[in-house]
N, CA, C and O atoms as a DFTB+ gen file, in Angstrom:
340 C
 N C O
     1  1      91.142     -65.509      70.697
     2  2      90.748     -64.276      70.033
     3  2      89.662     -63.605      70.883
     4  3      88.860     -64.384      71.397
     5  1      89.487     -62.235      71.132
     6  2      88.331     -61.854      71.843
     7  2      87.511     -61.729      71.087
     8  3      87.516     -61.896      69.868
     9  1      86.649     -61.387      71.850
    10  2      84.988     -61.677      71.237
    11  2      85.198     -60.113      70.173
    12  3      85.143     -60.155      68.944
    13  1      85.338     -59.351      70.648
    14  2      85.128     -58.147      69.379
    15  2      86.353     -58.131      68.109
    16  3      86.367     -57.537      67.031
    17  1      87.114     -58.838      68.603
    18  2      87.973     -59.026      67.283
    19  2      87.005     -59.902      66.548
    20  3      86.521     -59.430      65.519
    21  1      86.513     -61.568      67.059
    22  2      85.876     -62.241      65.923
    23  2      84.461     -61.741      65.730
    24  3      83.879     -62.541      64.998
    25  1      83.823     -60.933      66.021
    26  2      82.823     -60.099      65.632
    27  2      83.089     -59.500      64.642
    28  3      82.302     -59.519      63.696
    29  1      84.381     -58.740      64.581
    30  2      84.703     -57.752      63.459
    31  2      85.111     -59.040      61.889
    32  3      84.784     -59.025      60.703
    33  1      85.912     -59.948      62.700
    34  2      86.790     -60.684      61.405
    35  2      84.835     -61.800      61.039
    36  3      84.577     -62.093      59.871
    37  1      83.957     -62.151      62.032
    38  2      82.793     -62.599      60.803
    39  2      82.159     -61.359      59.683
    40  3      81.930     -61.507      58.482
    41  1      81.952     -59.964      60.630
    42  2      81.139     -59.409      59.929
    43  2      81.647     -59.425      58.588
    44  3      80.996     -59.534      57.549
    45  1      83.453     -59.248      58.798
    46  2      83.756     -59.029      57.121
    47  2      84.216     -59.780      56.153
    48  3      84.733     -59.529      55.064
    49  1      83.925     -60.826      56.766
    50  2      84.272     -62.254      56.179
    51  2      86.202     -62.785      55.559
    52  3      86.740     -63.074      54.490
    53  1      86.696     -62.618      57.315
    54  2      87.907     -62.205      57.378
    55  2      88.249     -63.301      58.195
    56  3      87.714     -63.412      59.298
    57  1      89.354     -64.405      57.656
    58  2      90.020     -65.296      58.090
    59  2      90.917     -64.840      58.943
    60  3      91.536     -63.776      58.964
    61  1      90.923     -66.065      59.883
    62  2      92.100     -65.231      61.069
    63  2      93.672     -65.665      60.120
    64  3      93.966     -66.554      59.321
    65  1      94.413     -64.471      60.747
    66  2      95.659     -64.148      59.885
    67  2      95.762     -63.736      58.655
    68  3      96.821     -63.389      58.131
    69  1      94.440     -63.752      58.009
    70  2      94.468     -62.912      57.095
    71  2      94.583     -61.212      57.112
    72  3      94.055     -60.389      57.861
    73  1      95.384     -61.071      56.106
    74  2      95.533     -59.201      56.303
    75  2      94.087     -58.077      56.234
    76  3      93.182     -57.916      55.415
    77  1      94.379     -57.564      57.308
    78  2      93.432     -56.487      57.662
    79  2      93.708     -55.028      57.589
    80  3      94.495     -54.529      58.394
    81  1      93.046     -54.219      56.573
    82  2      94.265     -53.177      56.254
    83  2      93.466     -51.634      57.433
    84  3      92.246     -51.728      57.568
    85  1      94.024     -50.622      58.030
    86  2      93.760     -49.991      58.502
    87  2      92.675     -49.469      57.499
    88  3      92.631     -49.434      56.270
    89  1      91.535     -48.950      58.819
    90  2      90.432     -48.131      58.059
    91  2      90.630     -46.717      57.732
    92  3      89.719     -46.098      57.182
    93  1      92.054     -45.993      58.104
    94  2      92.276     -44.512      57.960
    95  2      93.252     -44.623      56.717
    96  3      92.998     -44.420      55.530
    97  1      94.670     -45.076      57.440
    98  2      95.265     -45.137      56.280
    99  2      95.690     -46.188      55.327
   100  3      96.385     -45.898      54.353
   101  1      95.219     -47.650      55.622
   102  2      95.322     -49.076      55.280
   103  2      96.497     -49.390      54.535
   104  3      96.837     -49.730      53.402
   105  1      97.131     -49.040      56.041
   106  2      98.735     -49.915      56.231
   107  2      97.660     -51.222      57.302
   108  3      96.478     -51.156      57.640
   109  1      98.610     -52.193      57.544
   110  2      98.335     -53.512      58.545
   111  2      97.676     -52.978      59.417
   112  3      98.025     -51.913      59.926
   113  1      96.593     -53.622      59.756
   114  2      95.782     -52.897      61.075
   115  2      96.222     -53.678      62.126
   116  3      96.639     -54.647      61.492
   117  1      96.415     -53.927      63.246
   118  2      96.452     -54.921      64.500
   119  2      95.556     -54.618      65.362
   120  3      95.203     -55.531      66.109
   121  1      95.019     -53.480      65.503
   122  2      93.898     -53.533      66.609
   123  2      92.226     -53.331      66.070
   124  3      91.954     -52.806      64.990
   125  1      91.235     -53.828      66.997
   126  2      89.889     -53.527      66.333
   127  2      89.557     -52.713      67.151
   128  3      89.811     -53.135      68.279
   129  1      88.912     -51.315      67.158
   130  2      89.056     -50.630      68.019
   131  2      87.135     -50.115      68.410
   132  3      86.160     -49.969      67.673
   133  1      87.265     -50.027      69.366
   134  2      85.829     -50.087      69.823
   135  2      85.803     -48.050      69.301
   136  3      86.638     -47.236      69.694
   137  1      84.376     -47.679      68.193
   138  2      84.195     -46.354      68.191
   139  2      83.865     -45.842      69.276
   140  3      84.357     -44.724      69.434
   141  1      83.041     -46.307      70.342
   142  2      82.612     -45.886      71.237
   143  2      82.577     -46.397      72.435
   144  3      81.475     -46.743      72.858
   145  1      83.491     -46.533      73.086
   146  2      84.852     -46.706      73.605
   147  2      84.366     -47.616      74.812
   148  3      83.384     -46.953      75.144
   149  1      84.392     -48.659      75.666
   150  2      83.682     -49.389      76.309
   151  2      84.272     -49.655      77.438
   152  3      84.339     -50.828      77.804
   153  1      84.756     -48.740      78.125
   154  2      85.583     -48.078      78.967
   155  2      85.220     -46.594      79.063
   156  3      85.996     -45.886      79.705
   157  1      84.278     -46.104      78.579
   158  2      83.791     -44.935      78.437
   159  2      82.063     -44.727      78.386
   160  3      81.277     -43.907      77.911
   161  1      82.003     -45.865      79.101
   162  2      80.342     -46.185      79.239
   163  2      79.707     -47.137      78.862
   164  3      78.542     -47.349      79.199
   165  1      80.494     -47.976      77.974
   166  2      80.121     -48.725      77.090
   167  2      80.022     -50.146      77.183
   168  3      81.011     -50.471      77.841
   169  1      79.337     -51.236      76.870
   170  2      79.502     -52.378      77.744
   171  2      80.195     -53.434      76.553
   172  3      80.993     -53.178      75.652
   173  1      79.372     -55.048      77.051
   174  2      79.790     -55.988      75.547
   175  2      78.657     -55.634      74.611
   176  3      78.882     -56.056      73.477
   177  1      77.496     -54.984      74.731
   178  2      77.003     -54.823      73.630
   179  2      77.235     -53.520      72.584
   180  3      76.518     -53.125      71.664
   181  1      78.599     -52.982      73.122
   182  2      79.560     -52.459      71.718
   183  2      80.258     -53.202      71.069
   184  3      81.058     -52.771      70.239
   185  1      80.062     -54.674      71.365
   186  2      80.700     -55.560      70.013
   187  2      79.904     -55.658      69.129
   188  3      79.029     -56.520      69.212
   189  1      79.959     -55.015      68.303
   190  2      78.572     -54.961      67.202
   191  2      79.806     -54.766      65.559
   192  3      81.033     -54.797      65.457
   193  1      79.070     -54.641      64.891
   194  2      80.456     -54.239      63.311
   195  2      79.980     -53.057      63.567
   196  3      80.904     -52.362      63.989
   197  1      78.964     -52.457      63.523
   198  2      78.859     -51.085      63.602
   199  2      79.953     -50.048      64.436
   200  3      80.231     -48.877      64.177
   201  1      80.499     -50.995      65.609
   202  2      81.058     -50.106      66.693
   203  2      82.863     -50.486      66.482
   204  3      83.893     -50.204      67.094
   205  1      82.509     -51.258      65.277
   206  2      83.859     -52.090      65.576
   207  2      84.776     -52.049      64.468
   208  3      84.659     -52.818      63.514
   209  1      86.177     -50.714      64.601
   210  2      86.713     -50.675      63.082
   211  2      88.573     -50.611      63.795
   212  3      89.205     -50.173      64.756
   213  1      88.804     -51.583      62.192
   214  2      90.516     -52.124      62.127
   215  2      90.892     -50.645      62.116
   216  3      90.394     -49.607      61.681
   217  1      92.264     -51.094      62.954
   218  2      93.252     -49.437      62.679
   219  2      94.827     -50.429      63.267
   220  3      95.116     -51.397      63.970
   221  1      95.418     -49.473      62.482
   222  2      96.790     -49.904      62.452
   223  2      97.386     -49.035      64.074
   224  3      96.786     -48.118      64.635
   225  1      98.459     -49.556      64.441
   226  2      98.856     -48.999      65.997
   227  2      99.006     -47.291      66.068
   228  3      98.661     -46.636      67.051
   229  1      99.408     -46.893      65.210
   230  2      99.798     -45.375      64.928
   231  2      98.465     -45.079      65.055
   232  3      98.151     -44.473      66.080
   233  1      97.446     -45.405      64.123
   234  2      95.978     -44.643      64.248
   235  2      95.435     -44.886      65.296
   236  3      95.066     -43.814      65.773
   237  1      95.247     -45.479      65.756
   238  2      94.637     -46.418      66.906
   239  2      95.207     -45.544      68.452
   240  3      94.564     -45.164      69.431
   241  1      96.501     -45.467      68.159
   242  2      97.073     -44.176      69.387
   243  2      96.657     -42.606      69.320
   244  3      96.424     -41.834      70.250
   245  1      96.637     -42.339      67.636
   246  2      96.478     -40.731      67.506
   247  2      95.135     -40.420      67.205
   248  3      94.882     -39.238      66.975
   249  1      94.078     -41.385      67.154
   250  2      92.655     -41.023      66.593
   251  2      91.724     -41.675      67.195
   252  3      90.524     -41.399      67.223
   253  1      92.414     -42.780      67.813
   254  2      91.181     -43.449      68.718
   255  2      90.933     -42.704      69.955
   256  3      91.881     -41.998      70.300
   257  1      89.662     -42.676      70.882
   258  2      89.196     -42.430      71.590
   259  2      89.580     -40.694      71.973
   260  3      89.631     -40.391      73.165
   261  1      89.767     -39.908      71.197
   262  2      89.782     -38.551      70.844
   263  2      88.389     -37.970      70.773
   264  3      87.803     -38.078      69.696
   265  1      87.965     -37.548      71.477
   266  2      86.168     -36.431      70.654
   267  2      86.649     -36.093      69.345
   268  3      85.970     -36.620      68.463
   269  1      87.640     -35.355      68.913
   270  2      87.869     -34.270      68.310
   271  2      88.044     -35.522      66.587
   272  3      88.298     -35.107      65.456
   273  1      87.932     -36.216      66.774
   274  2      88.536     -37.410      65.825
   275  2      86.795     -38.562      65.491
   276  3      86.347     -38.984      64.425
   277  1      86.347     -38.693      66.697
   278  2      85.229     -39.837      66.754
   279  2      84.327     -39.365      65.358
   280  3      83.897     -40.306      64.691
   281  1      84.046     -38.122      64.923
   282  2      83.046     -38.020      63.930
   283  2      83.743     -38.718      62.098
   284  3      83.202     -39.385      61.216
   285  1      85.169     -38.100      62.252
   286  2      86.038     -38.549      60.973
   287  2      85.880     -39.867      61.275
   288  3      85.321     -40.391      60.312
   289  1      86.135     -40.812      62.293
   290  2      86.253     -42.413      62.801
   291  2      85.232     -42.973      62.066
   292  3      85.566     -43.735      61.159
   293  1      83.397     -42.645      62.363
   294  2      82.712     -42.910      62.494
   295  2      82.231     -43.042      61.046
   296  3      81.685     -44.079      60.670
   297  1      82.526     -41.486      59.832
   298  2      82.699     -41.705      58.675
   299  2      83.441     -42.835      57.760
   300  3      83.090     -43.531      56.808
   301  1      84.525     -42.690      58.443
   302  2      85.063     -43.846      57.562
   303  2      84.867     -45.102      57.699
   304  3      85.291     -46.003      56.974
   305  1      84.156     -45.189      58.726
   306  2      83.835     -46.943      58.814
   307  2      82.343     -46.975      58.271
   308  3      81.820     -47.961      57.752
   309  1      81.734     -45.728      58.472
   310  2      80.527     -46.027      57.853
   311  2      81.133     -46.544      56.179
   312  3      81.166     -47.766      56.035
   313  1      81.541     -45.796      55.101
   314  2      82.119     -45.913      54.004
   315  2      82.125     -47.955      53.756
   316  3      81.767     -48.631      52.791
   317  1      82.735     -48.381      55.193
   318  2      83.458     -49.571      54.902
   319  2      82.047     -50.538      55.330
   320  3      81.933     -51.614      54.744
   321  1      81.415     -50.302      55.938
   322  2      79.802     -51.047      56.232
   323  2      79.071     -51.145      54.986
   324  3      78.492     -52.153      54.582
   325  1      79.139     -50.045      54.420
   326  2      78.411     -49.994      53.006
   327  2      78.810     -51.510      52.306
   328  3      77.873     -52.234      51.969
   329  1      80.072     -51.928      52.116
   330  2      80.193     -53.177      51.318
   331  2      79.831     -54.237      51.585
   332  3      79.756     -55.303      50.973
   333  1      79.428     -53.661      53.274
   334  2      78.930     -55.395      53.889
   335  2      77.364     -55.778      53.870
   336  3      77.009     -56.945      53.709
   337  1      76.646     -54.948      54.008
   338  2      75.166     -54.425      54.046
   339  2      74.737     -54.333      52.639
   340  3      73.602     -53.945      52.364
């Protein structure tokens, strides 16, 4: 498992293989997707939960790493931090 997947699956107290539902439209998520993109400046200390939200392959292609998208991204995972904090 990489390190920012099990970053994401402790913060939320998420067994591996257990279902992870997308943070946009929560169908199955498969990817954890870095908000701020680590390939875009960003190093390993964007493995954080803060930086780090489930999206299903469709979202993950049409909303990840977009400008025009990162502020809606950033909302909705804030939403999903709230339960963990």
């Amino acid at each position: 498992m990489k390190n920012h997947t099990k970053v994401y699956h402790e913060a939320f107290c998420i067994e591996p293989g257990e279902w992870i539902g997308c943070e946009v439209c929560d169908r199955t998520a498969v990817d954890i997707h870095h908000i701020h993109a680590r390939g875009m400046g960003g190093n390993k200390e964007a493995d954080t939960p803060e930086n780090l939200q489930a999206l299903c392959r469709e979202c993950h292609i049409y909303f990840g790493d977009k400008k025009q998208f990162k502020r809606m991204l950033i909302t909705m995972h804030h939403e999903r931090l709230q339960n963990i904090y």
